[in-house]
PQR file with spaces between the fields and no chain letter, atoms N, CA, C, O and H, PARSE charges and radii, in Angstrom:
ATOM       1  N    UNK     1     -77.960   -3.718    8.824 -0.4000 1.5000
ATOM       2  CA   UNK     1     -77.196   -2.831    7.988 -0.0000 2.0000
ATOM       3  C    UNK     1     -77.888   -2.614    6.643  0.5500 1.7000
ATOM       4  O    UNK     1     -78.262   -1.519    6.223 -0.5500 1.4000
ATOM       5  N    UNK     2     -78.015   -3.792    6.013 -0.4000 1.5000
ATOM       6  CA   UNK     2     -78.992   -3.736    4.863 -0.0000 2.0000
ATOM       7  C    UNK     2     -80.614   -2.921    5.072  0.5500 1.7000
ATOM       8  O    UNK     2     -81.033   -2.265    4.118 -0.5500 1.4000
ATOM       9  H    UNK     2     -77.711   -4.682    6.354  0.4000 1.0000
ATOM      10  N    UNK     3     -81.208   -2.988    5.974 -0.4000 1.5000
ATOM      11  CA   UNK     3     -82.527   -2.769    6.192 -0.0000 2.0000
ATOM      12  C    UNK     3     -82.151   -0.618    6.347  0.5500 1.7000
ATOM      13  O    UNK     3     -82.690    0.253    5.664 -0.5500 1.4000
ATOM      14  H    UNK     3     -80.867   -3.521    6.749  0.4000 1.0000
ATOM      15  N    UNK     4     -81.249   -0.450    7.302 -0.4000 1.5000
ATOM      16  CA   UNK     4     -80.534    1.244    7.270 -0.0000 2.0000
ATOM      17  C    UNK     4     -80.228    1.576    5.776  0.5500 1.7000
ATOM      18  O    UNK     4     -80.497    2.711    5.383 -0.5500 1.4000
ATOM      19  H    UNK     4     -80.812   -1.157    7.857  0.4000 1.0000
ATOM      20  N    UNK     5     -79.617    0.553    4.809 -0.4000 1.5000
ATOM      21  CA   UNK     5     -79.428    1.179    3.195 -0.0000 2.0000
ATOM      22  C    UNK     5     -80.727    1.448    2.571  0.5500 1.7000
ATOM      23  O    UNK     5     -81.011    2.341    1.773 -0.5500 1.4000
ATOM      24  H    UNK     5     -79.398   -0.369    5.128  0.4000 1.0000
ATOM      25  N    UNK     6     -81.618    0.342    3.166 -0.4000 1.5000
ATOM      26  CA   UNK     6     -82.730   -0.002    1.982 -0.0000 2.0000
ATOM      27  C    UNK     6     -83.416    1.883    2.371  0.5500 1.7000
ATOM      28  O    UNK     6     -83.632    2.692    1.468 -0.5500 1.4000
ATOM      29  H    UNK     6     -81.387   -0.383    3.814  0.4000 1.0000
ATOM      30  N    UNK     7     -83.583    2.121    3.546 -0.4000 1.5000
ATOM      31  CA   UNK     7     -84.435    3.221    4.509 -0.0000 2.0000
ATOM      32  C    UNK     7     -83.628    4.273    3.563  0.5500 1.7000
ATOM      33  O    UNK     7     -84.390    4.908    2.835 -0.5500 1.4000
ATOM      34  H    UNK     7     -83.407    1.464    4.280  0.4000 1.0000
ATOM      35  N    UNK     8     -82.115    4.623    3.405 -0.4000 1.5000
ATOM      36  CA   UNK     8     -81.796    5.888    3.114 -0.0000 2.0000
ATOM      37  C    UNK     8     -81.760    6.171    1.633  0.5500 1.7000
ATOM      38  O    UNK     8     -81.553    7.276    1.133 -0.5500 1.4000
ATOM      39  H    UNK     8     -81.496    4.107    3.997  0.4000 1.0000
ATOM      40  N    UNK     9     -82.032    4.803    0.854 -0.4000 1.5000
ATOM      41  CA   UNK     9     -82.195    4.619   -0.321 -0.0000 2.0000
ATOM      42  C    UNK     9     -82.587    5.215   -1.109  0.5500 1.7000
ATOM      43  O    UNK     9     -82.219    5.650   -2.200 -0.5500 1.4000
ATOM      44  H    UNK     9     -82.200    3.905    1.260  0.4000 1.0000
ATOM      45  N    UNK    10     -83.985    5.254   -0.075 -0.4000 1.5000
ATOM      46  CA   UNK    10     -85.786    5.615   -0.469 -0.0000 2.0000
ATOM      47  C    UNK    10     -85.749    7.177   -0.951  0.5500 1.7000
ATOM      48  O    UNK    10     -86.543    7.477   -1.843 -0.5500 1.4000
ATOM      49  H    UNK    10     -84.283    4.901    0.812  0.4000 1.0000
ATOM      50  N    UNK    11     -84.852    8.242   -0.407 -0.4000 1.5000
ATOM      51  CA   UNK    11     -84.909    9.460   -0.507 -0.0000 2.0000
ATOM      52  C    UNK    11     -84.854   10.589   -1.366  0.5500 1.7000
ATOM      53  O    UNK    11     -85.397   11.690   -1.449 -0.5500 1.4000
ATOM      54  H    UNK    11     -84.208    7.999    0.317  0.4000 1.0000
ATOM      55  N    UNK    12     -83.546    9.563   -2.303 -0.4000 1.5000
ATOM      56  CA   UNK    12     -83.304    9.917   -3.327 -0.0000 2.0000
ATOM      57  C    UNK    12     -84.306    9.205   -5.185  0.5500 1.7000
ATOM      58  O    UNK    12     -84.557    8.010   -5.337 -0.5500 1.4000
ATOM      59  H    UNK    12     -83.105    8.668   -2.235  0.4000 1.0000
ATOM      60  N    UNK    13     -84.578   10.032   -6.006 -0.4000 1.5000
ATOM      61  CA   UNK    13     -85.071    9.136   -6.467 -0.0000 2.0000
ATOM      62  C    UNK    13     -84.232    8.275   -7.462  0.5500 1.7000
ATOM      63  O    UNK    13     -83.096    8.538   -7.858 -0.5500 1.4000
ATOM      64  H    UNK    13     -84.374   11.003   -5.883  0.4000 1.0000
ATOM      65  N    UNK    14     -85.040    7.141   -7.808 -0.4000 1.5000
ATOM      66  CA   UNK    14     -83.870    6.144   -8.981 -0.0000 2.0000
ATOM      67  C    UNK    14     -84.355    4.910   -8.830  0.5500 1.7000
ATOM      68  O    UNK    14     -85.521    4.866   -8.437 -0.5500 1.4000
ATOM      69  H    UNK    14     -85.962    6.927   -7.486  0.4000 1.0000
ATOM      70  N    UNK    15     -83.592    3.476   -9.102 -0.4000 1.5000
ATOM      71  CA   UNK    15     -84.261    2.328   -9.059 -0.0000 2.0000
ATOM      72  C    UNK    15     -84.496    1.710   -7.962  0.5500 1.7000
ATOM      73  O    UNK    15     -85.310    0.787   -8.002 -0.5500 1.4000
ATOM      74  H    UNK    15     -82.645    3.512   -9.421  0.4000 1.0000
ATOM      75  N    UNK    16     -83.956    1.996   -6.907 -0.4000 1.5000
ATOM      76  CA   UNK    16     -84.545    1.722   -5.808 -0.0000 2.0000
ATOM      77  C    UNK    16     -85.957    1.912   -4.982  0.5500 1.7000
ATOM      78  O    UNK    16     -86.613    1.093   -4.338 -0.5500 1.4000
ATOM      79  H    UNK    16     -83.295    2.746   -6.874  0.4000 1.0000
ATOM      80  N    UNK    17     -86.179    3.376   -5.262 -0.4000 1.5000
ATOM      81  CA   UNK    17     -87.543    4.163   -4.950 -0.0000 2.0000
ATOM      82  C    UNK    17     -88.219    3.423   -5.863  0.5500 1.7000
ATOM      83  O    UNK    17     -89.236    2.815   -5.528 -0.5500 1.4000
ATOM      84  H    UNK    17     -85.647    4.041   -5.785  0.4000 1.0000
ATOM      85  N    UNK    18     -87.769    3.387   -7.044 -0.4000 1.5000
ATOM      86  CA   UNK    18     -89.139    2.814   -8.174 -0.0000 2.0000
ATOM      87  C    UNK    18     -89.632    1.234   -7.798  0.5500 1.7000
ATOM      88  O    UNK    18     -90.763    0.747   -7.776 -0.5500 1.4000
ATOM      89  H    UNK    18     -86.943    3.881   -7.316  0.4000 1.0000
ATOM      90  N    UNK    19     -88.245    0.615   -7.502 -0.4000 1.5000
ATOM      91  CA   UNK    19     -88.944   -0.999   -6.300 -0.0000 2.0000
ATOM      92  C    UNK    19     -89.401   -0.755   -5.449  0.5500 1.7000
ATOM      93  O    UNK    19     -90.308   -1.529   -5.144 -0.5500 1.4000
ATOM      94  H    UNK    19     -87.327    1.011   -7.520  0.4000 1.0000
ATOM      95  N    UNK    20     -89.203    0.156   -4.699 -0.4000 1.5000
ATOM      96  CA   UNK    20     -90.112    0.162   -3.516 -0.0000 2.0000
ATOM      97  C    UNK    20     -91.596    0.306   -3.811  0.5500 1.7000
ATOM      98  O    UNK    20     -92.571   -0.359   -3.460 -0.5500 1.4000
ATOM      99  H    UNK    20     -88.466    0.785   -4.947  0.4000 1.0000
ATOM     100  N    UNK    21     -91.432    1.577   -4.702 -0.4000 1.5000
ATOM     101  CA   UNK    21     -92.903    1.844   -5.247 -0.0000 2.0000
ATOM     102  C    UNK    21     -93.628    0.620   -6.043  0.5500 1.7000
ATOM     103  O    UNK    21     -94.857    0.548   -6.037 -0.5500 1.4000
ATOM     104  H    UNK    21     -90.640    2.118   -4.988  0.4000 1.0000
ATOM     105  N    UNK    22     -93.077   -0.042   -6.515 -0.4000 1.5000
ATOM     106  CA   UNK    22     -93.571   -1.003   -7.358 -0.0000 2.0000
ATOM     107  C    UNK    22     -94.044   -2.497   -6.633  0.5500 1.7000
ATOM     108  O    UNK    22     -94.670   -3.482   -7.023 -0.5500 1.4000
ATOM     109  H    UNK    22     -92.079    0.016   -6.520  0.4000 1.0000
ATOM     110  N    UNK    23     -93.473   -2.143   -5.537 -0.4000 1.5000
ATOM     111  CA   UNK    23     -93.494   -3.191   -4.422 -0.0000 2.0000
ATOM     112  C    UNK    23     -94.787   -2.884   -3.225  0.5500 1.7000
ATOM     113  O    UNK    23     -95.381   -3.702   -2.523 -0.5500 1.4000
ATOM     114  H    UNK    23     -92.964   -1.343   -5.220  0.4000 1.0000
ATOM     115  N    UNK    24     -94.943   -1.426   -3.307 -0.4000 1.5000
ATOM     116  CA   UNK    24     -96.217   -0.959   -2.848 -0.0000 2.0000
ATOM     117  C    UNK    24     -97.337   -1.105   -3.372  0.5500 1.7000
ATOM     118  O    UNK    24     -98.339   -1.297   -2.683 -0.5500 1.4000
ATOM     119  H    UNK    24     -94.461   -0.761   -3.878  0.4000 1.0000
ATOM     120  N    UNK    25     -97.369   -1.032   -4.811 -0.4000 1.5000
ATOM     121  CA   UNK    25     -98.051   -1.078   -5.585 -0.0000 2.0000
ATOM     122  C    UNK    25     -99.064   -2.037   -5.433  0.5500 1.7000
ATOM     123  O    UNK    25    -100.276   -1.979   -5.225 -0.5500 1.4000
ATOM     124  H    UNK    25     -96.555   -0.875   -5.371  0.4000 1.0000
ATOM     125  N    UNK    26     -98.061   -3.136   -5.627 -0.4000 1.5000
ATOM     126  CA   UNK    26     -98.212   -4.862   -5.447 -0.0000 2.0000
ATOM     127  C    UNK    26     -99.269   -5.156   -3.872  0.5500 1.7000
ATOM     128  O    UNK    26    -100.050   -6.087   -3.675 -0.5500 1.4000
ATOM     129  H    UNK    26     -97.077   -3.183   -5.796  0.4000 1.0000
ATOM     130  N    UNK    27     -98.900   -3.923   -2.890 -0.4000 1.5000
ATOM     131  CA   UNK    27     -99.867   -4.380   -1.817 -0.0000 2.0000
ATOM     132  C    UNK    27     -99.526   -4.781   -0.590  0.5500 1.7000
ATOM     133  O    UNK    27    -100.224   -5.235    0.317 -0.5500 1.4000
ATOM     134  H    UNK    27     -98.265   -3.167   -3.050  0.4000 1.0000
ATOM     135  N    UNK    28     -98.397   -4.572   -0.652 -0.4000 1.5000
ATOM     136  CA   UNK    28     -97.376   -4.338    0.305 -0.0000 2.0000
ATOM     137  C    UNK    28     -97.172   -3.390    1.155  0.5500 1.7000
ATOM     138  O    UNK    28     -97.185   -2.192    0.874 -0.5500 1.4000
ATOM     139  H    UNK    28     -97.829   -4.204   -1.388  0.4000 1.0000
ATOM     140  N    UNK    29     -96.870   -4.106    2.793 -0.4000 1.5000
ATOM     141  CA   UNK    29     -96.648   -2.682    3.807 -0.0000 2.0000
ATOM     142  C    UNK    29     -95.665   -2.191    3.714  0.5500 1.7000
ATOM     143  O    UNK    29     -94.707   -2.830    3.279 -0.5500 1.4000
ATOM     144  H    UNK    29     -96.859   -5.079    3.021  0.4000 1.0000
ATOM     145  N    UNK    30     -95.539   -0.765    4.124 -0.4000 1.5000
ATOM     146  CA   UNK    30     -94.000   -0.286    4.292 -0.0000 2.0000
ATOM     147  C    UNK    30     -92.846   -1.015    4.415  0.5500 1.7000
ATOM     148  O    UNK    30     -91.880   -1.212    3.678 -0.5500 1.4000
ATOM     149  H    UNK    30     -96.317   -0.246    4.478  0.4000 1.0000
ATOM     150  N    UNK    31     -93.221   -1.431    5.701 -0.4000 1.5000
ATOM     151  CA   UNK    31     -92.093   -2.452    6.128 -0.0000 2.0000
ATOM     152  C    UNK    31     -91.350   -3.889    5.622  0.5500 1.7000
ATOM     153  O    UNK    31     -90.198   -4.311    5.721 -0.5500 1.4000
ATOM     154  H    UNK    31     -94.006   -1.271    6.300  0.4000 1.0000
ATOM     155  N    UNK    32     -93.180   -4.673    4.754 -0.4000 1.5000
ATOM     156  CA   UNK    32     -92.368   -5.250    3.918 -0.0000 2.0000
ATOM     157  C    UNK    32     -91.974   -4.851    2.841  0.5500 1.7000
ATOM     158  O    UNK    32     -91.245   -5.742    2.405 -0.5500 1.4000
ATOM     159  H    UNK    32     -94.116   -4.330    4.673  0.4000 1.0000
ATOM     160  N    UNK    33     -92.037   -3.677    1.834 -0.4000 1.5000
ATOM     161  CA   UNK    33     -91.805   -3.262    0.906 -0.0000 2.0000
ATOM     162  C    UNK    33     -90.402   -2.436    1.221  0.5500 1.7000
ATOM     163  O    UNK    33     -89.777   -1.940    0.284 -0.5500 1.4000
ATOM     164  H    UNK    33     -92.628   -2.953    2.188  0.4000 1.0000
ATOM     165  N    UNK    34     -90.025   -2.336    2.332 -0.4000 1.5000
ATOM     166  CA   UNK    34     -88.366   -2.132    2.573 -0.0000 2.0000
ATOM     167  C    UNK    34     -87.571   -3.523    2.946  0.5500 1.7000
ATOM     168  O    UNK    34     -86.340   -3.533    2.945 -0.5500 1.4000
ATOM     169  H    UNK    34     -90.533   -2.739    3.094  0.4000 1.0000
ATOM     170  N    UNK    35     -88.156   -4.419    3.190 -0.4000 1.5000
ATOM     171  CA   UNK    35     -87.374   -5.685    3.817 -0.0000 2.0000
ATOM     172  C    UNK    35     -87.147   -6.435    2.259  0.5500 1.7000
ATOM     173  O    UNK    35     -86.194   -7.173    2.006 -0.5500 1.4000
ATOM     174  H    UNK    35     -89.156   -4.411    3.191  0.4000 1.0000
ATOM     175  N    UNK    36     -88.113   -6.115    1.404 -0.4000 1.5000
ATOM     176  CA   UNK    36     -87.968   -6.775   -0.158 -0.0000 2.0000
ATOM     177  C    UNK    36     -86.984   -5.813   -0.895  0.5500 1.7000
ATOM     178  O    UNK    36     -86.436   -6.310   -1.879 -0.5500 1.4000
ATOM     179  H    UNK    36     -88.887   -5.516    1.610  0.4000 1.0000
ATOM     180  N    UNK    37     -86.676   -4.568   -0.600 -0.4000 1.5000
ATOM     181  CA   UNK    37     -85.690   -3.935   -1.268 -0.0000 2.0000
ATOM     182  C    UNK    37     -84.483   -3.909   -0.394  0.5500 1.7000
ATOM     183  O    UNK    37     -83.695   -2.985   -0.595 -0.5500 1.4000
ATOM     184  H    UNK    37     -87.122   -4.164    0.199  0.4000 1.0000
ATOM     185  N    UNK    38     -84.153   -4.944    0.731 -0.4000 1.5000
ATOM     186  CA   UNK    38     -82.583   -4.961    1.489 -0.0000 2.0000
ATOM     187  C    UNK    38     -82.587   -5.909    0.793  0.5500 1.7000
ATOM     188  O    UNK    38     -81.477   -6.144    0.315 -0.5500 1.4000
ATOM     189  H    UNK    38     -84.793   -5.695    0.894  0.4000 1.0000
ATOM     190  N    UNK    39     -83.602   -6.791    0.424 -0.4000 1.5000
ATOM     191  CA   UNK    39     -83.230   -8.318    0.105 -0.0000 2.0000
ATOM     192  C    UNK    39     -82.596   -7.970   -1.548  0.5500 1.7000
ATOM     193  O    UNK    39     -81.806   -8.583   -2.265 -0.5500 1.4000
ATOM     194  H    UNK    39     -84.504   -6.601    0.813  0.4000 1.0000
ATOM     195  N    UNK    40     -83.307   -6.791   -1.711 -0.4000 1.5000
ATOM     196  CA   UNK    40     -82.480   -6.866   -3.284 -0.0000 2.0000
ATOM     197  C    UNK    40     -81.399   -6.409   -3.444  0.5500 1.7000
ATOM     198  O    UNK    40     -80.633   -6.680   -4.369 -0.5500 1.4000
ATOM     199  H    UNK    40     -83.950   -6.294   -1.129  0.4000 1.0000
ATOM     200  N    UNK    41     -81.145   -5.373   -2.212 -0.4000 1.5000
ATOM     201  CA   UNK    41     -79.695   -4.684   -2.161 -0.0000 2.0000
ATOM     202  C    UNK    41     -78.504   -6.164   -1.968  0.5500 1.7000
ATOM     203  O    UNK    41     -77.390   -6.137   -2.491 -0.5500 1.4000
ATOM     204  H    UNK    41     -81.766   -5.153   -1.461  0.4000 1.0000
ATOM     205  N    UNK    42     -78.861   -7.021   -1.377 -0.4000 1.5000
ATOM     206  CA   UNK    42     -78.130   -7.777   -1.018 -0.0000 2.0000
ATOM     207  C    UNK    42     -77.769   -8.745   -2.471  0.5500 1.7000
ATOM     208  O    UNK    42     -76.615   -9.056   -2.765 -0.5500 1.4000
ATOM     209  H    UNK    42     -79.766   -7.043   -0.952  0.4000 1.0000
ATOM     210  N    UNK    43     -78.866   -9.101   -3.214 -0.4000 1.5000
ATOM     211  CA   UNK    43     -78.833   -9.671   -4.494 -0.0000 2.0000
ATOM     212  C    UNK    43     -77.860   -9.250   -5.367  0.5500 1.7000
ATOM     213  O    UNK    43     -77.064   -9.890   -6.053 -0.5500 1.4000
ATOM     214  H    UNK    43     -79.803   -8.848   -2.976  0.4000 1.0000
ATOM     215  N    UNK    44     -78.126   -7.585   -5.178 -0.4000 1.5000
ATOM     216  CA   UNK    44     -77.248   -7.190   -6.363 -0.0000 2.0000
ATOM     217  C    UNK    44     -75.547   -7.070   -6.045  0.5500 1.7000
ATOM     218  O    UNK    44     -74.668   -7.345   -6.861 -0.5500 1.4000
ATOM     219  H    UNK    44     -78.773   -7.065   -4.621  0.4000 1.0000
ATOM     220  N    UNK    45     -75.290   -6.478   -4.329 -0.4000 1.5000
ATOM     221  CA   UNK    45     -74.033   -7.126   -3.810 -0.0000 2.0000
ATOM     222  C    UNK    45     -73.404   -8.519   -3.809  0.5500 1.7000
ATOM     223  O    UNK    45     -72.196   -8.712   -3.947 -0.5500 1.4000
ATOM     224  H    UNK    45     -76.004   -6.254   -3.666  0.4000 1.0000
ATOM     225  N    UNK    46     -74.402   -9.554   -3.627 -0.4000 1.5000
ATOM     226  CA   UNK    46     -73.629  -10.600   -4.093 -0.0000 2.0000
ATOM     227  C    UNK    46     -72.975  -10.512   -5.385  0.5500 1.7000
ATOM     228  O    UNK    46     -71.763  -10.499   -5.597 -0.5500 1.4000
ATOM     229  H    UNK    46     -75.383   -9.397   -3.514  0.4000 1.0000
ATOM     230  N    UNK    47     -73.971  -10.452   -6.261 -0.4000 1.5000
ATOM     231  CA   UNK    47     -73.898  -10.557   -7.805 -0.0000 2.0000
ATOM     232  C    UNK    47     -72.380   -9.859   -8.536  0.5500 1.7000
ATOM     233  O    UNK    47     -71.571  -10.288   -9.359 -0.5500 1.4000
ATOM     234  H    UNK    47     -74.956  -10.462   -6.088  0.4000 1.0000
ATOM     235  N    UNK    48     -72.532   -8.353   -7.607 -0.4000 1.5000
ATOM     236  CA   UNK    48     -71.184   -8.147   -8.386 -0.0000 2.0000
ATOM     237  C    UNK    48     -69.774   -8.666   -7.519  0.5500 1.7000
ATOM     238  O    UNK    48     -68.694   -8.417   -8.054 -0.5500 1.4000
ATOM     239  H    UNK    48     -73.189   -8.005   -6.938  0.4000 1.0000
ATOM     240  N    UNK    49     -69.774   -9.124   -6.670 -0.4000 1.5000
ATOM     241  CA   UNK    49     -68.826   -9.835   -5.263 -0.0000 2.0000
ATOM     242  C    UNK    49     -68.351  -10.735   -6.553  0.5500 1.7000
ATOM     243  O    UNK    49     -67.360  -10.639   -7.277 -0.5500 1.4000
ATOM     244  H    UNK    49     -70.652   -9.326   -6.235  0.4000 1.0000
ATOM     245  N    UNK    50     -69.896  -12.010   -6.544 -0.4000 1.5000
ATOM     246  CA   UNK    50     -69.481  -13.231   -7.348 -0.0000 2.0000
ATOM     247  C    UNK    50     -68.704  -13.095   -8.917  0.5500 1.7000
ATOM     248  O    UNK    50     -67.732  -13.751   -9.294 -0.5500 1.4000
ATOM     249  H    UNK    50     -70.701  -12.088   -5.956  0.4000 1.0000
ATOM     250  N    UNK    51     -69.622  -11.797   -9.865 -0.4000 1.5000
ATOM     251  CA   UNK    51     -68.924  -11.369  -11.129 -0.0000 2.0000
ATOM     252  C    UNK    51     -67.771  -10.566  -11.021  0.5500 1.7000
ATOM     253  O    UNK    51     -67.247   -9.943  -11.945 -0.5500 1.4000
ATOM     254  H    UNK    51     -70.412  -11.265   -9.559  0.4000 1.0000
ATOM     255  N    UNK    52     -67.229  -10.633   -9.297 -0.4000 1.5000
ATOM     256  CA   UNK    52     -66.157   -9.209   -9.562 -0.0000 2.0000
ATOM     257  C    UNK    52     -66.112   -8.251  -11.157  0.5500 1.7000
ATOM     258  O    UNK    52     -65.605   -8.366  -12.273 -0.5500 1.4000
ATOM     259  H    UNK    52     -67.655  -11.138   -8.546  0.4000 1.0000
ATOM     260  N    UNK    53     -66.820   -7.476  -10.551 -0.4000 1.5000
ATOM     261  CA   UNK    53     -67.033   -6.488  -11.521 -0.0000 2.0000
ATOM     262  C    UNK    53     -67.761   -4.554  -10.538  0.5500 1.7000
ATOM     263  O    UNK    53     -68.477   -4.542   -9.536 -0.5500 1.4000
ATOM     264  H    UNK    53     -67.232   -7.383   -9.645  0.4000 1.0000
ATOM     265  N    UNK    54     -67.550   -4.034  -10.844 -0.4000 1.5000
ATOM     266  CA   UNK    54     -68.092   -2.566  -10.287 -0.0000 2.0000
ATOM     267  C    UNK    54     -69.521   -2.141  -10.158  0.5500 1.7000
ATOM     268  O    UNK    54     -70.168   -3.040  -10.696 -0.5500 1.4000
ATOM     269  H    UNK    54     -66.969   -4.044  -11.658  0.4000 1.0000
ATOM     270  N    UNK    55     -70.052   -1.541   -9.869 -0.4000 1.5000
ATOM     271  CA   UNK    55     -71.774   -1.658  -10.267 -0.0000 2.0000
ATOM     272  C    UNK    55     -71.539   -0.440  -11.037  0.5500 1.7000
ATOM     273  O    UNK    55     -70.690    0.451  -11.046 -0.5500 1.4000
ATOM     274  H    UNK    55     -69.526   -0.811   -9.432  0.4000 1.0000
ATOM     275  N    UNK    56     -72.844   -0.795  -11.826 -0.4000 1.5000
ATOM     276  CA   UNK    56     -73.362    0.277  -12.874 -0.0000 2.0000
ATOM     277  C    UNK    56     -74.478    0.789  -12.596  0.5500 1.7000
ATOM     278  O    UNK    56     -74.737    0.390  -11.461 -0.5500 1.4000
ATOM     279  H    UNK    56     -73.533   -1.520  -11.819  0.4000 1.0000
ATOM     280  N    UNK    57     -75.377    1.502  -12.995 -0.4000 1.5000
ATOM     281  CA   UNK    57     -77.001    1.965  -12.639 -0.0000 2.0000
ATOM     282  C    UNK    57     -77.744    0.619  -13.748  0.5500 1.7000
ATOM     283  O    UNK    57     -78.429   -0.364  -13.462 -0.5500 1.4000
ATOM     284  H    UNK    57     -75.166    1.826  -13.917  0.4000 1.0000
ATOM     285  N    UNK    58     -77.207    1.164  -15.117 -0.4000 1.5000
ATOM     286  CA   UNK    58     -77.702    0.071  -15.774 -0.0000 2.0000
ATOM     287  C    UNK    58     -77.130   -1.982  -16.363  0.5500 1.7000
ATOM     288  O    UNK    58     -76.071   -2.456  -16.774 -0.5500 1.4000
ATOM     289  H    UNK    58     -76.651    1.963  -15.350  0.4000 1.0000
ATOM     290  N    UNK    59     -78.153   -2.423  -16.149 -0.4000 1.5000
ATOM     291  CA   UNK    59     -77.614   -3.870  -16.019 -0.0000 2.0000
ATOM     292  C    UNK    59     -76.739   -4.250  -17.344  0.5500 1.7000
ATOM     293  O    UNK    59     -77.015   -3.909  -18.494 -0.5500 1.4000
ATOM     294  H    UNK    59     -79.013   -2.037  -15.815  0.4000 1.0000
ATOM     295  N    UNK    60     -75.509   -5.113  -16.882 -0.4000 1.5000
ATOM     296  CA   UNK    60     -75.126   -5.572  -18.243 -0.0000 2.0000
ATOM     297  C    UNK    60     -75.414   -6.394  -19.908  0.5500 1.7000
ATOM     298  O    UNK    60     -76.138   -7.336  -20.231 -0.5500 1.4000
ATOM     299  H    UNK    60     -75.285   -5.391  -15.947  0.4000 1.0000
ATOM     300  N    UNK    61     -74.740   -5.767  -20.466 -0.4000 1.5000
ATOM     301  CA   UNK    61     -75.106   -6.395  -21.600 -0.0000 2.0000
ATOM     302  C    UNK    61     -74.793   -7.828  -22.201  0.5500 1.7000
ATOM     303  O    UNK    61     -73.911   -7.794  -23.060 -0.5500 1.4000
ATOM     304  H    UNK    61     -74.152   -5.002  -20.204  0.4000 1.0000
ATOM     305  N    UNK    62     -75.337   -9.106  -21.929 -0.4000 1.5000
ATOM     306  CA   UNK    62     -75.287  -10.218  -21.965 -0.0000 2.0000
ATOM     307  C    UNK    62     -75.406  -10.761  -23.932  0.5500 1.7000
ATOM     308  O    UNK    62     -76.062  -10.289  -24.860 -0.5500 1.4000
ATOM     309  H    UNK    62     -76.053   -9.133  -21.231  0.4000 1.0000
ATOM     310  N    UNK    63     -74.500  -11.833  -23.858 -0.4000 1.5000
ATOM     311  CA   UNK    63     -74.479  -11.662  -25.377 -0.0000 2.0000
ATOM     312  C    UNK    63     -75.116  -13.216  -25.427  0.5500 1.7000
ATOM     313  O    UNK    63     -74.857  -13.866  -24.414 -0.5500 1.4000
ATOM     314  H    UNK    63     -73.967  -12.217  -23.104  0.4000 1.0000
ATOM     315  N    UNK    64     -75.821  -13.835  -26.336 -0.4000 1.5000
ATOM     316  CA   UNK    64     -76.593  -14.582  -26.705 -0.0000 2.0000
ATOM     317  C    UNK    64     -75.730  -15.856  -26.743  0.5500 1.7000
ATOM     318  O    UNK    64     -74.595  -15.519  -27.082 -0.5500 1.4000
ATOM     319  H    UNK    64     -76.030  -13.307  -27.158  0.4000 1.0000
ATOM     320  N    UNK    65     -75.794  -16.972  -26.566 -0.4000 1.5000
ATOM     321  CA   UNK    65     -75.792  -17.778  -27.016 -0.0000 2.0000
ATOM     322  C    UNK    65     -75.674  -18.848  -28.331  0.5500 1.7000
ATOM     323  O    UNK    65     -75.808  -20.059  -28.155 -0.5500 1.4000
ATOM     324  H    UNK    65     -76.716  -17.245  -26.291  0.4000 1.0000
């Protein structure tokens, strides 16, 4: 399911395309350079699951310590 998001992802452009690309960059085949962007789709679904919170495009603003 993840690996079908990462594929229809790619089409549009935005931060996904730009990991992929950046993941190509790096030297990477297609295939793993889509299996490293399900793995991130999945990262960022946990993330907001665990922060119950909505997704945004841009990441939150974390306040210091």
């Amino acid at each position: 399911m993840f690996y079908l998001a990462a594929l229809s992802s790619l089409k549009p452009g935005g931060p996904s395309r730009a990991y992929y690309q950046r993941k190509r960059s790096e030297g990477r085949k297609h295939q793993q350079a889509l299996m490293a962007l399900a793995r991130r789709l999945v990262n960022v679904l946990w993330a907001l699951l665990r922060d119950k919170r909505c997704y945004t495009p841009s990441p939150p603003v974390t306040q210091a310590a």
